[in-house]
C-alpha positions as a printed Julia matrix, in Angstrom:
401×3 Matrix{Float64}:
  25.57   -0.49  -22.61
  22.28   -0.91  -20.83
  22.4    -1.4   -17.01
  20.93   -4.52  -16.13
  18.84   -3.41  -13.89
  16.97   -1.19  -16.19
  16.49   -4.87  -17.93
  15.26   -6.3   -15.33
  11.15   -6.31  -13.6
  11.19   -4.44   -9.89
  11.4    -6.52   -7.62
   8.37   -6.48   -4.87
   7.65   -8.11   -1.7
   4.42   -8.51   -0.48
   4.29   -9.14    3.55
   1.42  -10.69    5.62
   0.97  -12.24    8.65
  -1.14  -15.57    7.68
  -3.83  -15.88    4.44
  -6.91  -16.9     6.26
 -10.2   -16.11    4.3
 -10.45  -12.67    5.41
 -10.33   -9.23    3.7
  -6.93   -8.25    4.19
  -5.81  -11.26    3.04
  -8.23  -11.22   -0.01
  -6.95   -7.89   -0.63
  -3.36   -8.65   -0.75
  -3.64  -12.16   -2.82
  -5.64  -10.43   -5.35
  -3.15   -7.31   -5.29
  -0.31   -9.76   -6.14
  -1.91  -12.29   -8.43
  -2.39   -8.64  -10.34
   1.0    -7.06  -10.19
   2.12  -10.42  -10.98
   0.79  -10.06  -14.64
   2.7    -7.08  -14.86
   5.92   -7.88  -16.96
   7.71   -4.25  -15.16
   6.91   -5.78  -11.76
   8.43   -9.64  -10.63
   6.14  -10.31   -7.23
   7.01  -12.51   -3.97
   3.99  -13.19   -1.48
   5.55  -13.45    2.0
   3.43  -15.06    4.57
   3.21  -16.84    7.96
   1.87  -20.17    8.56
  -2.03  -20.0     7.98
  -3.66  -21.79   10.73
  -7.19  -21.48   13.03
 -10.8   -22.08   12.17
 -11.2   -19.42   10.0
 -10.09  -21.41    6.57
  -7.25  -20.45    4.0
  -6.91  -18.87    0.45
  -3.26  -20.57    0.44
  -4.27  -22.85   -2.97
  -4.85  -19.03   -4.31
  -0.98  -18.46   -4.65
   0.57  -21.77   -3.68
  -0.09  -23.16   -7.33
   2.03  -20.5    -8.92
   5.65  -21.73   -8.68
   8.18  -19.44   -6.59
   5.56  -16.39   -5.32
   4.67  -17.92   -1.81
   7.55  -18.03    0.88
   6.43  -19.04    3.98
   8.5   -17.76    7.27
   7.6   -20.27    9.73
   8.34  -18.3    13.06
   5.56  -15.72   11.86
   2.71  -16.04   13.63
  -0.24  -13.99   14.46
   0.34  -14.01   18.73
   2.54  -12.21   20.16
   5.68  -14.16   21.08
   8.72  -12.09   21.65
  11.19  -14.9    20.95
   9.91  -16.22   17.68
   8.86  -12.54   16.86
  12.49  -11.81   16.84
  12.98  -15.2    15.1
  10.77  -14.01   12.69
  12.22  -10.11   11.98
  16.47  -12.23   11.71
  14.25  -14.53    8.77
  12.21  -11.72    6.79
  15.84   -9.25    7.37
  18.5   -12.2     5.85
  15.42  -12.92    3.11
  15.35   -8.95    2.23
  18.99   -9.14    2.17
  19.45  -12.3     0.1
  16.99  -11.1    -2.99
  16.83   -7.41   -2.14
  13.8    -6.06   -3.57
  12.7    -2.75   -4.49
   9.91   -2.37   -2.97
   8.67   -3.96    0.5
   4.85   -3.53    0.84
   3.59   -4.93    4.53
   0.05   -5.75    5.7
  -1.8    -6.67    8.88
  -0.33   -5.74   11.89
   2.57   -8.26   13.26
   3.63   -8.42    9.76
   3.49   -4.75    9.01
   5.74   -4.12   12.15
   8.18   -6.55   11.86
   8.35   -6.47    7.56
   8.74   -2.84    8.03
  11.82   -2.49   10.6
  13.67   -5.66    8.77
  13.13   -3.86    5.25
  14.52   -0.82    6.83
  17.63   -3.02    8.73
  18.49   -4.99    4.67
  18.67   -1.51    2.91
  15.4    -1.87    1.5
  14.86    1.54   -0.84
  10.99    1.3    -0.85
   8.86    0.34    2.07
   5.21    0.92    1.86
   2.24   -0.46    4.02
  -0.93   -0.97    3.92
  -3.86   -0.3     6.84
  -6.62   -2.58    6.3
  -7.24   -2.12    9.54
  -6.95    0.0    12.76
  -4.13   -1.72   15.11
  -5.35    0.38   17.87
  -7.86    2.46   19.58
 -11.65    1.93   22.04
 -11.93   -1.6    21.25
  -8.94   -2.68   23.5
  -8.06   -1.66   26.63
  -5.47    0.82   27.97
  -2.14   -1.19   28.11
  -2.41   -2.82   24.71
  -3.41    0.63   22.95
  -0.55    2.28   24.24
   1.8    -0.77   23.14
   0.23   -1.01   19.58
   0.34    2.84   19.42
   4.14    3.16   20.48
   4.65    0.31   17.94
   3.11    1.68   14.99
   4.86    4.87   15.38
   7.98    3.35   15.52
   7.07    1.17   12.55
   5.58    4.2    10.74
   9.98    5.73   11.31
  10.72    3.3     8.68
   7.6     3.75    6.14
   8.01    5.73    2.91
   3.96    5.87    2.56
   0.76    4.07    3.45
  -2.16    2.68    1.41
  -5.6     2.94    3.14
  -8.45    0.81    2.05
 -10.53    3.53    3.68
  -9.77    7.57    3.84
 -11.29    7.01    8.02
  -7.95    4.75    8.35
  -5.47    7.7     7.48
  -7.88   10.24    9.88
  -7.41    7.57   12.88
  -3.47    7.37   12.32
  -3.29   11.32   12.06
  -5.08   11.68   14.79
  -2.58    9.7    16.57
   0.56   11.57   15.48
   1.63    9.26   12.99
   2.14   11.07    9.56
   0.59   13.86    7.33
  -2.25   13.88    4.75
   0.42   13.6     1.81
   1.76   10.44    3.31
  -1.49    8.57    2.87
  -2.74    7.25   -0.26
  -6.96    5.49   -0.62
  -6.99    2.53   -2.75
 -10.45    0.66   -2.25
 -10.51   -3.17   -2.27
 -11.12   -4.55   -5.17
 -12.66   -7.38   -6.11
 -14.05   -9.45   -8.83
 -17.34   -7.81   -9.64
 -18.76  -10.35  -11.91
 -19.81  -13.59   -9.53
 -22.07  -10.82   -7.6
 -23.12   -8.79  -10.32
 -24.7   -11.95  -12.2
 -25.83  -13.67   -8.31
 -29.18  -14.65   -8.41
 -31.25  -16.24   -5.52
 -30.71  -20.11   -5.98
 -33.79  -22.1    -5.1
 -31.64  -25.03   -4.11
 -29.21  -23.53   -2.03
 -32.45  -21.71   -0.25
 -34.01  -25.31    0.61
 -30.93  -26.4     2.08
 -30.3   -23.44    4.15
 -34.27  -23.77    5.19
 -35.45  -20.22    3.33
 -38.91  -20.37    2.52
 -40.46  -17.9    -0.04
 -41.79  -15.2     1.66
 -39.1   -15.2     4.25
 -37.28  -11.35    5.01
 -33.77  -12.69    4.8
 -31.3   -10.46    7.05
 -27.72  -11.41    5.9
 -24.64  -10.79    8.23
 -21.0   -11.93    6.89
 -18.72  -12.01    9.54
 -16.17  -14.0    11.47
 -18.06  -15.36   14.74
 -15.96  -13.44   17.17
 -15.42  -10.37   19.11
 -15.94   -7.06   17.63
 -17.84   -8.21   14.52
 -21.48   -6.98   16.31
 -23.03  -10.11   16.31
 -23.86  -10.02   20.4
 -25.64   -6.76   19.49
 -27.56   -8.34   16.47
 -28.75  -11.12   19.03
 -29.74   -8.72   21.38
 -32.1    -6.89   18.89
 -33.13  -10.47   17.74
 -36.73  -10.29   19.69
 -37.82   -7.39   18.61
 -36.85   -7.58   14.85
 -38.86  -10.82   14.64
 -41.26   -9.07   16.57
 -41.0    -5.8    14.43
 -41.22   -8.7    11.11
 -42.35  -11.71   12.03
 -41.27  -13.54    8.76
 -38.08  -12.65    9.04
 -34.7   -15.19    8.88
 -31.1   -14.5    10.4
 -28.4   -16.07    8.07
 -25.5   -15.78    9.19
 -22.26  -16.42    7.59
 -18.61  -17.09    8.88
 -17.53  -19.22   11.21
 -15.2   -18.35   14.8
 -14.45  -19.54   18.5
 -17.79  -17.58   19.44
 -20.22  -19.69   17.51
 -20.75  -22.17   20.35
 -22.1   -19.22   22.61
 -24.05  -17.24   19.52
 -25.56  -20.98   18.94
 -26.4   -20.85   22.54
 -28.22  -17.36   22.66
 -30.35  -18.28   19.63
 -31.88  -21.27   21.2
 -32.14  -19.53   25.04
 -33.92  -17.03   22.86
 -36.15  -19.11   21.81
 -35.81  -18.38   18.1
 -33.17  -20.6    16.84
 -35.69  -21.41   14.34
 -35.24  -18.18   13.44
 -31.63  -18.12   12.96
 -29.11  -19.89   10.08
 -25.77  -20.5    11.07
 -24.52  -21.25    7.21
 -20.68  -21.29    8.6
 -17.5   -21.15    6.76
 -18.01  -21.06    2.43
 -15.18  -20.47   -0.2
 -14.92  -16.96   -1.4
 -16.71  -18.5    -4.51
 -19.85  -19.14   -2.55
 -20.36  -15.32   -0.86
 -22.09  -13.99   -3.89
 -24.51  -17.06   -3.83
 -25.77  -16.48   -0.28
 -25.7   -12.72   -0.57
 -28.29  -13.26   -3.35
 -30.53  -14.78   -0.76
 -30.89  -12.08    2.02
 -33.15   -8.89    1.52
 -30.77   -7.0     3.62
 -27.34   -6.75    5.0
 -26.13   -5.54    8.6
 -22.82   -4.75    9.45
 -22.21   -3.9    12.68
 -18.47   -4.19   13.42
 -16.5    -2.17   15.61
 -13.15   -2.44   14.24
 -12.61   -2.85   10.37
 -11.05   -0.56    7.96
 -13.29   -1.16    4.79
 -15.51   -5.05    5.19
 -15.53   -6.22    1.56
 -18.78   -7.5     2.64
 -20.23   -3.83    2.28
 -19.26   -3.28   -1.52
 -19.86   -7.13   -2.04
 -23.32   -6.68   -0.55
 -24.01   -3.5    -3.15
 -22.61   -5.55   -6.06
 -25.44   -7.86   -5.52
 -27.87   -4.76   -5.61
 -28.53   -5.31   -1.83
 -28.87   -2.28    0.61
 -27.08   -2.25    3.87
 -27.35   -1.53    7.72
 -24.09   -0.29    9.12
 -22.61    1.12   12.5
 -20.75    4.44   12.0
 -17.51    3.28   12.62
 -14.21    3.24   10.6
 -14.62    2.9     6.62
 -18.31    2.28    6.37
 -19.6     5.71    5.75
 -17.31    5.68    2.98
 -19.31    2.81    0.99
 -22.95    2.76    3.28
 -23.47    6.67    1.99
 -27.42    7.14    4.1
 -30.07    6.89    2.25
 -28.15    6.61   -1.17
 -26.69    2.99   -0.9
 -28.18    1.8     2.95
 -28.29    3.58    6.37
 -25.9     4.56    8.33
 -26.55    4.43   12.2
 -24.89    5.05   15.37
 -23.01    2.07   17.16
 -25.36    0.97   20.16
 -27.96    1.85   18.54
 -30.23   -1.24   18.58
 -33.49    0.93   18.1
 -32.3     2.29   15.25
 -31.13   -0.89   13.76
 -34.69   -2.66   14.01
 -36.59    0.77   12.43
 -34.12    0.67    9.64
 -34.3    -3.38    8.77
 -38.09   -3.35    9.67
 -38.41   -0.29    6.67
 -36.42   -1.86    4.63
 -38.71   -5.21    5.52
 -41.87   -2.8     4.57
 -40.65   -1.15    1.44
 -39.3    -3.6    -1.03
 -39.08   -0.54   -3.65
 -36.89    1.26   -1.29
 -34.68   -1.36   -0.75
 -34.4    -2.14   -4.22
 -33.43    1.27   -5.03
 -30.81    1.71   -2.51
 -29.14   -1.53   -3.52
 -29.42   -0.5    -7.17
 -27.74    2.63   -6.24
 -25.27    0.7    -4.78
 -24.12   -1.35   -7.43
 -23.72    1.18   -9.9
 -21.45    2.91   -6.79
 -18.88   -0.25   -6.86
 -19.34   -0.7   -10.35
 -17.07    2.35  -10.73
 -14.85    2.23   -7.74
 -13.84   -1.27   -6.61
 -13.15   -3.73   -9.59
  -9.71   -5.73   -9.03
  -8.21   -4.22  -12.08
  -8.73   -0.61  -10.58
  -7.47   -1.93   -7.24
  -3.85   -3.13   -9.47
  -3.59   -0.11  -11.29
  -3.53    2.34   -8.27
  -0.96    0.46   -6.78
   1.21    0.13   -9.85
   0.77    4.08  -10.21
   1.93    4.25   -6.53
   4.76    1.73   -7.31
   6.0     3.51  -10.45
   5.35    7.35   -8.53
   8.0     5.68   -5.32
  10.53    4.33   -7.91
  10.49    7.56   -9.58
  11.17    9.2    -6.4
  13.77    7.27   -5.52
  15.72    7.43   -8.49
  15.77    3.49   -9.36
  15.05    2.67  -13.18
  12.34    1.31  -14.58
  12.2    -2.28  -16.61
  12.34   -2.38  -19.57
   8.44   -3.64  -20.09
């Protein structure tokens, strides 16, 4: 007779902190929504409460009955008492429908999902780094704390998924793991709203583009970290560098009131669009409108805006730092220049500003790069592989699917 497990999908739960509109969040709704249409794999989406100004992708997963569990005392602060609250919840929940496999993102969630898989028995507990939880951008006191955290999370972790090969170097570096315990799985996406985005005459006359304008796009929360005090700072000169040029920048964040407040105490708010918070349906449309993209953040494992940006056959400007190299190859796909480096940044827009060929290139470059490398489907697949490789390992039967 047949065990019924071997019947029976694995079991998988999926663990992040809230679903903002983000990309780690993108990531991990598209991931599931995936695996989902697996019949060998039955999927639960394990979240916080989603709350702040930076919108939700909730009505992504909330319309498909049973997959979203919500664990109230989850938050994204750190609040020892309903931290603990929330590590009792996810350890009775992993105990009550004991999956297979417990796959954690973000970092509260990663921490705590990790240690209360490992306290219910859980056989399978993988994680994945979207982004670095420590390291320069903090100061002293927190880096140590995240460090010490992650490396007592990492105790309990069978492997890790890295959206960029930079995120398993900065772990390694910090004594947590070897190169065999990391696995690269780029975030996909759904190619086909960029690949067909064309600029949209309508949607330029309401943003205030004029023909002729040299659109510089940035897509970024409005917030610390994301570069955007360095892109104001360079401001003057790129507009002196190209005088036609427009800033559009979109996201939203606690810091627009201040970056609102620089543009017009530089005297070029005319200069600058503040398009704010769109649906993830809407990114292609406004990427079709700018010339260019910067991305100057200091802390981010892989920014779907880089391989989004390509997709739309648009070259890129990027800081050196984490992922990007790994997407912004110089002077194949965009250029790649040092953080800080505000000199740099205005030669390489203000080329790109006088060479419309070369800029066409390098985005066309581009899209054939993520053509190959980042569609959702590829994104699935890898992590199915990884899924079936762990259950293997571990000796638990397949479904029978």
């Amino acid at each position: 007779m047949t065990a019924p497990d071997a019947l029976q999908p694995q079991r998988v739960h999926h663990v992040i902190t809230r679903l903002i509109l983000g990309g780690a969040q993108e990531n991990t709704v598209s991931s599931v929504l995936g695996l989902a249409r697996m019949p060998e794999f039955h999927l639960r989406l394990i979240s916080g409460p989603t709350t702040g100004p930076e919108g939700s992708i909730v009505d992504q997963v909330s319309g498909t009955p049973g997959l979203l569990t919500v664990i109230p005392h989850l938050i994204r602060k750190i609040h020892p008492l309903l931290d603990w609250y929330a590590y009792r919840d996810l350890t009775r929940l992993f105990r009550d429908e004991q999956p297979h496999i417990v796959h954690t993102h973000s970092g509260k969630a990663g921490i705590l999902g990790r240690l209360a898989a490992r306290k219910a028995g859980v056989p399978i507990i993988l994680h994945t780094i979207h982004g670095p939880s420590f390291g320069p951008f903090q100061g002293m006191l927190a880096n140590a704390a995240f460090t010490r955290a992650e490396k007592m999370a990492a105790r309990c972790t069978d492997h890790f998924v890295v959206v960029a090969n930079a995120m398993a170097r900065q772990y390694r570096d910090a004594g947590i793991g070897r190169p065999e315990d990391y696995t690269r799985v780029f975030s996909g996406f759904d190619l086909d709203p960029f690949l067909k985005s064309r600029p949209d005459a309508a949607l330029a006359a309401q943003l205030g583009i004029q023909q002729g304008d040299f659109v510089l796009g940035k897509i970024a929360r409005l917030f610390a970290l994301k570069g955007h005090e360095d892109l104001f700072l360079a401001l003057p000169e790129l507009v002196r560098r190209i005088p036609r040029l427009k800033l559009l920048l979109v996201g939203d964040g606690p810091w627009r009131p201040r970056f609102e407040a620089e543009a017009r105490a530089s005297g070029l708010a005319d200069r600058v669009i503040f398009a704010g918070l769109i649906p993830p349906s809407q990114v292609g449309r406004h990427i079709a409108l700018m010339d260019a993209v910067v991305h100057l953040s200091r802390r981010e494992g892989l920014a779907r805006v880089l391989p989004q940006s390509l997709a739309c056959g648009k070259p890129i400007v990027a800081y050196d730092c984490d992922g990007a190299s790994e997407v912004c190859i110089d002077g194949e796909t965009g250029f790649l220049i040092p953080p800080d480096d505000l000199n740099a940044l205005v030669n390489r827009v203000g080329q790109l500003a006088d060479a419309p060929e070369l800029a066409h290139d390098l985005g066309q470059q581009g899209r054939g790069f993520v053509m190959d490398r980042f569609p959702t489907q590829r994104m699935v697949d890898d992590l199915a592989r990884l899924y079936r490789e762990w259950l293997g390992r571990k000796g638990i039967p397949g479904s029978a699917a």
